[in-house]
C-alpha atoms as a printed R data frame, in Angstrom:
   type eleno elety resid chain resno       x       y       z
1  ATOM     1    CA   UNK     A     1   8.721 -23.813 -14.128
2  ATOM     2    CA   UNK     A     2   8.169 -21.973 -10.653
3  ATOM     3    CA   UNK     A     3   7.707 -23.774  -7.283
4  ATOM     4    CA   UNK     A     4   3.415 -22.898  -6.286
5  ATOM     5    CA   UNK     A     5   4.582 -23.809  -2.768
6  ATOM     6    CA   UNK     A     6   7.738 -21.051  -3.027
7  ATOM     7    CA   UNK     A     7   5.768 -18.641  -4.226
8  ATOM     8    CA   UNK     A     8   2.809 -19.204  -1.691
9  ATOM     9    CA   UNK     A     9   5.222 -18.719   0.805
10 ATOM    10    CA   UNK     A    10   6.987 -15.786  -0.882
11 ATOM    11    CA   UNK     A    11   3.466 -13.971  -1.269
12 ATOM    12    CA   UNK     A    12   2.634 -14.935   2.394
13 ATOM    13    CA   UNK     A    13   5.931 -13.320   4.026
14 ATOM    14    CA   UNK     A    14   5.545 -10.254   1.974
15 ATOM    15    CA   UNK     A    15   2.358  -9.819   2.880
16 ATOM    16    CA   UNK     A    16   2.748 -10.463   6.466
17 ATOM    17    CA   UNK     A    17   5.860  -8.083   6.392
18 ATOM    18    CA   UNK     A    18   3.881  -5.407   5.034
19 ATOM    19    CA   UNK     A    19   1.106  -5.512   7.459
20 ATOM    20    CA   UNK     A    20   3.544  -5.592  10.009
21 ATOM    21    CA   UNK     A    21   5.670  -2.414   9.201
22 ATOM    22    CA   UNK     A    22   2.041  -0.569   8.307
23 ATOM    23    CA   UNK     A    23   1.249  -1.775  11.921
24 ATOM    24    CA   UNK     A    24   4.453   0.234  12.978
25 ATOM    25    CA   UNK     A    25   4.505   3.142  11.314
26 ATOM    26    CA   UNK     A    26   1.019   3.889  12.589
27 ATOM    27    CA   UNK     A    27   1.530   2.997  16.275
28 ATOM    28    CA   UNK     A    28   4.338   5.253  15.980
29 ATOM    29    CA   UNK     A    29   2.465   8.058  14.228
30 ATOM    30    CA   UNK     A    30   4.554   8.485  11.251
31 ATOM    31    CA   UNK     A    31   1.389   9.087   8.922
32 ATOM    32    CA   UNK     A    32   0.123  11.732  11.232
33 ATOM    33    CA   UNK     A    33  -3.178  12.167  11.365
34 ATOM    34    CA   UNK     A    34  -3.918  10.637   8.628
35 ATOM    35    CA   UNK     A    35  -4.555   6.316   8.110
36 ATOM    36    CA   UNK     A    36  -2.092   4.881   5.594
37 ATOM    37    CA   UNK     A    37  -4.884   4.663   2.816
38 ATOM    38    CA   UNK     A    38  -5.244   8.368   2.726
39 ATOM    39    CA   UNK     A    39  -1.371   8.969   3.002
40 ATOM    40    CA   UNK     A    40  -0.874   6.171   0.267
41 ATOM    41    CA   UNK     A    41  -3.641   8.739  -1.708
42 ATOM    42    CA   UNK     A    42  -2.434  11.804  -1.271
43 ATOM    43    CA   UNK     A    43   1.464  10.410  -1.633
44 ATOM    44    CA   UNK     A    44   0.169   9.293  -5.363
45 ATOM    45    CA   UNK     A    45  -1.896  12.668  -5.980
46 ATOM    46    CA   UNK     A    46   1.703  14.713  -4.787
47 ATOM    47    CA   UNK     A    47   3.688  12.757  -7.032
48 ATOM    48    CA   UNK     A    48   1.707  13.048 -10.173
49 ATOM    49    CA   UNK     A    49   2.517  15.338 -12.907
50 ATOM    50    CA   UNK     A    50  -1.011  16.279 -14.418
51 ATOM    51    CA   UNK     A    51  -4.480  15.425 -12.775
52 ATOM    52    CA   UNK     A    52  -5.644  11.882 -12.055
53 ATOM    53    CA   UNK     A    53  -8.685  10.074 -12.365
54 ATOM    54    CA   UNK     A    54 -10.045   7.979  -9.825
55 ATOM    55    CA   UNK     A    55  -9.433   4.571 -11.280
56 ATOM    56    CA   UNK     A    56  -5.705   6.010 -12.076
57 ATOM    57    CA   UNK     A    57  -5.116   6.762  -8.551
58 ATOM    58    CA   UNK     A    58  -6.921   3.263  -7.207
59 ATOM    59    CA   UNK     A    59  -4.338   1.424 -10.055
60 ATOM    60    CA   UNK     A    60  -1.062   3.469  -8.428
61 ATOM    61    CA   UNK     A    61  -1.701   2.975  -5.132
62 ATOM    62    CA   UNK     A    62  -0.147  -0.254  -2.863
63 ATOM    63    CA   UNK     A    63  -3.415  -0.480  -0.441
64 ATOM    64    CA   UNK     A    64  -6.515  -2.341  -1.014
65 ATOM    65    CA   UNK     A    65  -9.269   0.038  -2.094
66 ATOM    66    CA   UNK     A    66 -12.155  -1.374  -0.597
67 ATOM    67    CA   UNK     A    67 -13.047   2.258   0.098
């Protein structure tokens, strides 16, 4: 059986690392002009084969979709 606490921590470090490195690549201009969520967009719309639907392109990409 898995370890809550290990995982808890697991989640938390990813997490954190992820904000972090988002953090960087923006300070550092790598998207652009453009904020991650609409590079994270248009990266899943590019690497699509036929047309998406909304709800398929909120399900592929890694950012929250608040908006």
């Amino acid at each position: 059986m898995s370890n809550p606490r290990a995982a808890t921590a697991a989640w938390r470090e990813l997490f954190a690392t992820q904000s972090q490195l988002l953090r960087q690549f923006e300070a550092a201009g790598d998207f652009g002009e453009l904020s991650a969520r609409e590079y994270d967009v248009l990266l899943v719309l590019s690497e699509a084969e036929e047309g998406l639907r909304l709800g398929e392109v909120a399900a592929r990409t890694f950012l929250p979709q608040p908006s």
